[in-house]
mmCIF file of the C-alpha atoms, coordinates in Angstrom:
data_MODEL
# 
_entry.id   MODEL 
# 
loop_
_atom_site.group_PDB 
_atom_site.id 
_atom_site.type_symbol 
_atom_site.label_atom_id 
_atom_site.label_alt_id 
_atom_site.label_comp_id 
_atom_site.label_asym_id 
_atom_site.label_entity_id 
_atom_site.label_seq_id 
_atom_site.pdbx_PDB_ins_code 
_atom_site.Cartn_x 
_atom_site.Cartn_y 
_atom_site.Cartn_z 
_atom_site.occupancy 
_atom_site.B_iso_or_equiv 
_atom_site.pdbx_formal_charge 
_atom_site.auth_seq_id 
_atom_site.auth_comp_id 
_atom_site.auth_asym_id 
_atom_site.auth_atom_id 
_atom_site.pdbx_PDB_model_num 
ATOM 1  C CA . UNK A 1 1  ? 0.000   0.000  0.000  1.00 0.00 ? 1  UNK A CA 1 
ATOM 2  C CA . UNK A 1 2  ? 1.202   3.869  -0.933 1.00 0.00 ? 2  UNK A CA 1 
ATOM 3  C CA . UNK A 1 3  ? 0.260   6.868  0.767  1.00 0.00 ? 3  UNK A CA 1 
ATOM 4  C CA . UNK A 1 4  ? 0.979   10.500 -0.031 1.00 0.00 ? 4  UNK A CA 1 
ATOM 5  C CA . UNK A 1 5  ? -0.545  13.757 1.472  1.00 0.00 ? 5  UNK A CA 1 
ATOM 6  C CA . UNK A 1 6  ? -3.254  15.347 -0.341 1.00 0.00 ? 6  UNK A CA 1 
ATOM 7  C CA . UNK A 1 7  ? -5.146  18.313 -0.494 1.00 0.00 ? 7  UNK A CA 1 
ATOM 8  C CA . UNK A 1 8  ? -8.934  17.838 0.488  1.00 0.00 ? 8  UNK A CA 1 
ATOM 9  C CA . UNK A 1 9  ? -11.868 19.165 0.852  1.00 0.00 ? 9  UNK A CA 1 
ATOM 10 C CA . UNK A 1 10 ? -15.609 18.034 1.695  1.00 0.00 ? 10 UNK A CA 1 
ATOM 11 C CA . UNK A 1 11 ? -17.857 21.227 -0.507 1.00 0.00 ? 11 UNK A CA 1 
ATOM 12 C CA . UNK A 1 12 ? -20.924 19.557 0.593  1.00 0.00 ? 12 UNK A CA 1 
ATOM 13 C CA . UNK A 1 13 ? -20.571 18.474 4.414  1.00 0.00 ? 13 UNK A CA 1 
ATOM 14 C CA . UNK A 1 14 ? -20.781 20.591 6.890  1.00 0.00 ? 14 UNK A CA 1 
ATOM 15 C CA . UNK A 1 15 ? -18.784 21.464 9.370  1.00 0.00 ? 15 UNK A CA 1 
ATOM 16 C CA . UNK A 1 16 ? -15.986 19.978 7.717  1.00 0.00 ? 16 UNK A CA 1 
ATOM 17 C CA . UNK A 1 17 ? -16.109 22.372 4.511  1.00 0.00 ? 17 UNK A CA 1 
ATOM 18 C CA . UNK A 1 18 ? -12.886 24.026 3.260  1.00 0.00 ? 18 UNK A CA 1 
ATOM 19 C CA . UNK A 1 19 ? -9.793  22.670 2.081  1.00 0.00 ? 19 UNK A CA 1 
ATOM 20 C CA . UNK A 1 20 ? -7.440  20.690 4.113  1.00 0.00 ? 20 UNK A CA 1 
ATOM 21 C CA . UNK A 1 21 ? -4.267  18.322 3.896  1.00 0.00 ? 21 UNK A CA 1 
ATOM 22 C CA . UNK A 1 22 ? -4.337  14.558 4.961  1.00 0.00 ? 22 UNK A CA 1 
ATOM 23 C CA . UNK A 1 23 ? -2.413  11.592 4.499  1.00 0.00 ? 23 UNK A CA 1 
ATOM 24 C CA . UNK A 1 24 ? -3.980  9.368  1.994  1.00 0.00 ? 24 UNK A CA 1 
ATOM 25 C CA . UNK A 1 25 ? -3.331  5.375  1.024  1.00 0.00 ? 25 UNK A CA 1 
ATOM 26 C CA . UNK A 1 26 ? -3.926  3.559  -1.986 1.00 0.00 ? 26 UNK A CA 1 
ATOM 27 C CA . UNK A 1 27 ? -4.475  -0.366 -3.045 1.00 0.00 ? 27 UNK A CA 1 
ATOM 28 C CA . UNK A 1 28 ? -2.158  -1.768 -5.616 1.00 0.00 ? 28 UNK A CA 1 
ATOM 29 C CA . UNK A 1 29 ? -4.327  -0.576 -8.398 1.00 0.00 ? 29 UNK A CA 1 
ATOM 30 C CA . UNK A 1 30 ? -4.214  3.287  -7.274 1.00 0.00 ? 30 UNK A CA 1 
ATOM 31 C CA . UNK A 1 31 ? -7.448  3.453  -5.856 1.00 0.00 ? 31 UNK A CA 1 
ATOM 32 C CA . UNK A 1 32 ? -8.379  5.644  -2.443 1.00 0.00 ? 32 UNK A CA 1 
ATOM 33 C CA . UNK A 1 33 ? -8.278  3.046  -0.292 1.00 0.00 ? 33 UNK A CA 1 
ATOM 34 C CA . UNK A 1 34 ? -8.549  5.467  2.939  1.00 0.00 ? 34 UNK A CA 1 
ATOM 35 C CA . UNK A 1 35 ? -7.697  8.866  4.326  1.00 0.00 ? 35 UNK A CA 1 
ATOM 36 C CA . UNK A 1 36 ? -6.670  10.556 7.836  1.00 0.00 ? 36 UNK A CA 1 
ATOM 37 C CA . UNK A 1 37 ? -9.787  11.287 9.469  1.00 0.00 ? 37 UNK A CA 1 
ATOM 38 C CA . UNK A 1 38 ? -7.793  14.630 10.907 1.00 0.00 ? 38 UNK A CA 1 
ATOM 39 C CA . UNK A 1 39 ? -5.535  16.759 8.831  1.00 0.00 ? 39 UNK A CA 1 
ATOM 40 C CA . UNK A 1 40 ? -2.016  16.343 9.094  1.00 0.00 ? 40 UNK A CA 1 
ATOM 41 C CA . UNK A 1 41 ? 0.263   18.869 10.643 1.00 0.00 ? 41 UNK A CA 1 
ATOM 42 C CA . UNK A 1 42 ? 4.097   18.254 9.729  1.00 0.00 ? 42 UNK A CA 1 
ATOM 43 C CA . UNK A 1 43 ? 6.594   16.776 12.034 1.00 0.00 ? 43 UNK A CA 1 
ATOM 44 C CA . UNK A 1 44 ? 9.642   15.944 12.972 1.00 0.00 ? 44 UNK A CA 1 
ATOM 45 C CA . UNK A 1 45 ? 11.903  14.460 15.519 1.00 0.00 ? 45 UNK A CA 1 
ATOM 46 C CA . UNK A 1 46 ? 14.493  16.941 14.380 1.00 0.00 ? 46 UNK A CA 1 
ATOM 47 C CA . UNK A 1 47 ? 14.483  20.121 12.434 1.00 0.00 ? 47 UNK A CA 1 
ATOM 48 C CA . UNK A 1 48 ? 15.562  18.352 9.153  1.00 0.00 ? 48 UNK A CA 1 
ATOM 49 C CA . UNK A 1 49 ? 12.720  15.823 9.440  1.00 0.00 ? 49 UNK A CA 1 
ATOM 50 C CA . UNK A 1 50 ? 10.072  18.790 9.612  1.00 0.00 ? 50 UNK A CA 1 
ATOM 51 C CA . UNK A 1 51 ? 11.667  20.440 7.010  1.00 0.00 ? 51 UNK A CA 1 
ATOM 52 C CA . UNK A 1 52 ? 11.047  16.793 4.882  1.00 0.00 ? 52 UNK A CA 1 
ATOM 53 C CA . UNK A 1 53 ? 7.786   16.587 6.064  1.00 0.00 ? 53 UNK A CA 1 
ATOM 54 C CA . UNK A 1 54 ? 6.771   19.895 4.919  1.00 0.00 ? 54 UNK A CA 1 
ATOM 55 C CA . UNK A 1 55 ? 8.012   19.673 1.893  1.00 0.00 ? 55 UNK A CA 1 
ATOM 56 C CA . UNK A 1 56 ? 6.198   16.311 1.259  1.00 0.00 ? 56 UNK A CA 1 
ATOM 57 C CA . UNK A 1 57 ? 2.940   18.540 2.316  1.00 0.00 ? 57 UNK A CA 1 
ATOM 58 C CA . UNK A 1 58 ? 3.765   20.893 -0.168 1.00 0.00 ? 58 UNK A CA 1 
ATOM 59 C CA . UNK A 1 59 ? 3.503   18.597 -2.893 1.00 0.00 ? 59 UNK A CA 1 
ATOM 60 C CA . UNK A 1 60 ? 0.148   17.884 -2.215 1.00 0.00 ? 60 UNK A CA 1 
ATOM 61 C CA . UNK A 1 61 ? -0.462  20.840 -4.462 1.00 0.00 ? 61 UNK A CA 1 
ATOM 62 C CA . UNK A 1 62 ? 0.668   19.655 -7.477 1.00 0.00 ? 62 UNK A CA 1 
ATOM 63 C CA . UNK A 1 63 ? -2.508  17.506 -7.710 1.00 0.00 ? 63 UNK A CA 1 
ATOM 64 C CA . UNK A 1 64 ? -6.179  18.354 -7.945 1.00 0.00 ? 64 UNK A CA 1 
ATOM 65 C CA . UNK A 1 65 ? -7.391  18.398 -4.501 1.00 0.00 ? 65 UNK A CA 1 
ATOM 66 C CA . UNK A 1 66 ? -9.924  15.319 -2.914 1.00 0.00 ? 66 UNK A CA 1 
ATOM 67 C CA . UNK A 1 67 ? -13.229 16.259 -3.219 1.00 0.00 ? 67 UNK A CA 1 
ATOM 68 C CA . UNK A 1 68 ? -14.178 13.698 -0.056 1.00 0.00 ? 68 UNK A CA 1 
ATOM 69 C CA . UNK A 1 69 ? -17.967 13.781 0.150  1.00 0.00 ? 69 UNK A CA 1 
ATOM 70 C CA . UNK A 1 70 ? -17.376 11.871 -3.740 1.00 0.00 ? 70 UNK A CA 1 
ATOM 71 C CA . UNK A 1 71 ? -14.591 9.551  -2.553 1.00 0.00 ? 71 UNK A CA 1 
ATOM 72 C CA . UNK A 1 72 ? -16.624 8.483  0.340  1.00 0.00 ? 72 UNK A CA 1 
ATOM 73 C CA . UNK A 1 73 ? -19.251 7.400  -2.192 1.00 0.00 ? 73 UNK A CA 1 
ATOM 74 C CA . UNK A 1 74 ? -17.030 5.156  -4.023 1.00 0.00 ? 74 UNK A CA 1 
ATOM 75 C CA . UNK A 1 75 ? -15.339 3.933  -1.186 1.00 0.00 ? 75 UNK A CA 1 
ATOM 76 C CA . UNK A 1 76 ? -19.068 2.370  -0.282 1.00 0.00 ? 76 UNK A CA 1 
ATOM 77 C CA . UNK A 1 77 ? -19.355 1.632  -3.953 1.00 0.00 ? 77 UNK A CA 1 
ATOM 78 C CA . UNK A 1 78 ? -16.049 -0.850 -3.471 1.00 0.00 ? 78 UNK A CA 1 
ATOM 79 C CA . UNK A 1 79 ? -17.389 -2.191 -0.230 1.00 0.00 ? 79 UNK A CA 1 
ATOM 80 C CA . UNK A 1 80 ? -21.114 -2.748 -1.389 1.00 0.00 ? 80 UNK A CA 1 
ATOM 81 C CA . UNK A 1 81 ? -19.504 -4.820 -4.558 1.00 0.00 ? 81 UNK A CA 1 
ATOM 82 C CA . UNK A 1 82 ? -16.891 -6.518 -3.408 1.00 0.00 ? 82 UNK A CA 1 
# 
């Protein structure tokens, strides 16, 4: 399984609306398999690590951001059909 950070965002769901970075995994075939149910906030043991982490964050941005009110329906999708 993969993960990267992503930028989300739930436009429909209140109170969570707005946009928002979380760590997000994959199955083998690319698919959302799950998210963070918080956002993520970088880290690190040192100052070097943060400075990783943040950068890691900060590519989050080069994709479209997670529009999770539709991923949530297709995560039941998967489950319903499996």
């Amino acid at each position: 399984m993969i993960w990267n950070y992503r930028v989300t965002h739930r436009p429909k769901s209140a109170p969570l609306e707005g946009f928002q970075i979380r760590e997000v995994y994959y199955d083998e075939r690319g698919r959302v398999k799950f998210y963070t149910q918080n956002p993520s906030t970088p880290f690190g043991d040192i100052n070097e690590e943060l400075y990783e982490d943040f950068c890691a964050m900060m590519k989050a941005f080069d994709e479209e951001p997670l529009n999770l009110d539709h991923q949530d329906y297709l995560m039941k999708l998967v489950e319903k059909y499996k």
